[in-house]
Phi, psi and omega in degrees: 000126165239158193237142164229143175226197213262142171239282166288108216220067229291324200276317181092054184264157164243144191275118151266157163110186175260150205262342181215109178225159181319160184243169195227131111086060188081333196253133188249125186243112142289103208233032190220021210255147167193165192240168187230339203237135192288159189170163178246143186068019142334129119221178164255152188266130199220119192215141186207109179034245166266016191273148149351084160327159184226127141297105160300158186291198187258175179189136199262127174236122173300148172267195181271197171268153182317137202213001192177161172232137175223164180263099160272015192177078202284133176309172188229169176272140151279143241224123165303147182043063171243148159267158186287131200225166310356176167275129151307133192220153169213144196269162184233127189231172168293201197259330186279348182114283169012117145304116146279124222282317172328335197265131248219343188310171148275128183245067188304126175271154163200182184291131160258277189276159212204071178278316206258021169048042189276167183238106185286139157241164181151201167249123191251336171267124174213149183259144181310130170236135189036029145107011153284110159256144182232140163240113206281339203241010177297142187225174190195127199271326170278114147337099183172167177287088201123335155346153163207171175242164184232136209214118184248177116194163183327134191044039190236131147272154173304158199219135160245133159305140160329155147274161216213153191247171173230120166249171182291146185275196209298175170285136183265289227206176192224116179223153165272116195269340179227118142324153140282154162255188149003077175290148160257160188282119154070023168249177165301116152319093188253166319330139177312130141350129154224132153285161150237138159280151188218148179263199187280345187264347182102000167262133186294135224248075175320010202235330186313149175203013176341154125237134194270090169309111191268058191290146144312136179244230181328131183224089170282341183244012167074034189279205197181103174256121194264148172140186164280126204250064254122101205188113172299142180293148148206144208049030156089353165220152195247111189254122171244113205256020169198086155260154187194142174245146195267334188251149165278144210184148165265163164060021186285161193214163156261151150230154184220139205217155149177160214281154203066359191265151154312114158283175218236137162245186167256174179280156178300162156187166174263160205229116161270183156234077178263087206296096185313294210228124190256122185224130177247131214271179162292322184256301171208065162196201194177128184241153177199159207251164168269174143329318187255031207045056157232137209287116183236165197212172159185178192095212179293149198236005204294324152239052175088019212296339183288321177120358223257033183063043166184161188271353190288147207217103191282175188253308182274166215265160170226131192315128117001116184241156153106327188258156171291171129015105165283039195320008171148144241216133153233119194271107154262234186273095161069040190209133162207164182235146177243134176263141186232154186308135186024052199188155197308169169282190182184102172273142180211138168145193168335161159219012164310330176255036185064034194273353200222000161074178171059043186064358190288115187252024164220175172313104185258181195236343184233163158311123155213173216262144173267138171260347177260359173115164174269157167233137221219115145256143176247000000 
């Protein structure tokens, strides 16, 4: 009996078929032996009990026809609008693996999984040179985990790549990820405002620790925004959870800036007014409380009677200033009181007749606590 096994073995091929076979009138004939992986410089080993091995001379196996496409070079993660590097390359191979060294097809790529709906741009089509195709210039604009690629050509099946990550470029810019919506007038802009520091592409740049400044951009209604305007990013977004506009208004927009970054405006929204309870003096204004205890006065003003710190005498209604929370308001005579839960009342407006109570002999402009109570002539 002789046995042949693999001797030289350059490709790191495996020898199939039978390997041992009876020798017949001297002669051991193979006649079902194959090798699966192409290479130059083969031989085989020829061994039988105690006779003497024999070395075959050297021999080459060619690969077969093109039978599959594989990724010989798997994307790696990469930096938006970076190109990914190494390069990626796919092979147009046999059925055994083997690159045909011959095959010249085209070989297009495109996104298989897409978790972040990212846009590959690059030169995406490309032809097989000695059964490679390499893509030198793909890029991907979005941030996320899990990507893969998809690689076709004629008659072929198709090949996906590993998966692969994006991470975000440098910090760019500033976008809003929470819109303001809908306001009451001097309450929290709820759901909270939040930025993202951003890279150029709109991915949030998590590592960011700005601080970021929130101003009014459009004021249509001549409003005054309160609150903390000023918020360190963390994990790359700047949350602002009690911002509030004092006036009503369509269309007010933020803007929010910090430095060297691109700044942001936001989409419009509005600022209401939703009055629980409404009180109209005997002489010329008319105070009312919101939904939310907050106290607004408008109309005449010749002595501080709206609250809001000035004689000037809007036509729309204008915050209280100065004072705690009002669950009600009584507007008088060139006077009004604000009343508050288990706490003093707090008058502001004339004192000539004693109307605001606590001794007071001048005119206040603002809310302070009465020590004897309001007194209202109707």
């Amino acid at each position: 009996a002789v046995t042949l096994a693999i001797g030289t073995n350059p490709a790191g091929g495996t020898l199939a078929g039978t390997k041992t076979v009876n020798a017949v009138a001297g002669i051991a004939t193979f006649s079902g032996l194959w090798l699966d992986q192409a290479g130059t410089g083969y031989t085989l080993v020829a061994s039988a009990g105690t006779l003497t091995g024999a070395t075959s001379g050297g021999f080459d196996i060619a690969a077969a026809a093109p039978a599959r496409l594989a990724f010989t070079g798997q994307p790696s993660s990469a930096t938006a609008g970076v190109a990914i590097a190494p390069t990626v390359t796919v092979g147009i191979q046999a059925a055994f693996g083997n690159t045909v060294p011959g095959a010249t097809a085209a070989v297009p790529v495109a996104l298989g999984a897409n978790p972040g709906g990212g846009t590959l741009t690059g030169t995406r089509t490309v032809n097989a040179v000695s059964g490679i195709a390499s893509f030198e210039t793909l890029s991907l604009d979005q941030a996320a985990s899990g990507y893969t690629l998809a690689a076709t050509a004629a008659g072929l099946p198709a090949a996906t790549s590993a998966g692969f990550a994006v991470v975000p470029a440098a910090a760019a810019q500033l976008g809003f990820t929470v819109q303001p919506g809908t306001a009451q007038g001097a309450e929290a802009i709820t759901p909270s405002v939040r930025v993202a520091v951003q890279d150029a592409y709109g991915n949030t740049v998590t590592t960011a620790a700005d601080a970021v400044t929130v101003a009014l951009g459009a004021n249509p209604g001549g409003g005054t925004l309160s609150g903390t305007a000023t918020v360190s990013a963390v994990g790359g977004l700047a949350t602002f959870a009690d911002l509030r506009i004092d006036r009503r208004a369509a269309a007010y927009t933020l803007a929010v800036t910090a430095g060297g970054l691109a700044g942001a405006t936001s989409a419009g929204f509005d600022v209401r007014l939703t009055f629980a309870t409404v009180s109209a003096a005997l002489g010329d204004h008319t105070c009312g409380v919101t939904t939310g205890d907050v106290a607004y006065c408008w109309g005449g003003n010749g002595f501080g009677q709206l609250g809001d710190g000035t004689t000037t005498a809007p036509t729309s209604p204008v915050a209280v200033a100065g004072g705690p929370t009002f669950p009600t308001v009584s507007a008088g005579d060139l006077c009004t009181c604000g009343g508050t839960t288990g706490g003093p009342a707090h008058p502001w407006g004339r004192t000539g007749a004693g109307q605001i109570g606590g001794g007071a002999i001048t005119s206040r402009r603002h809310p302070s606590a009465a020590h004897t109570g309001c007194r209202h002539r109707r």
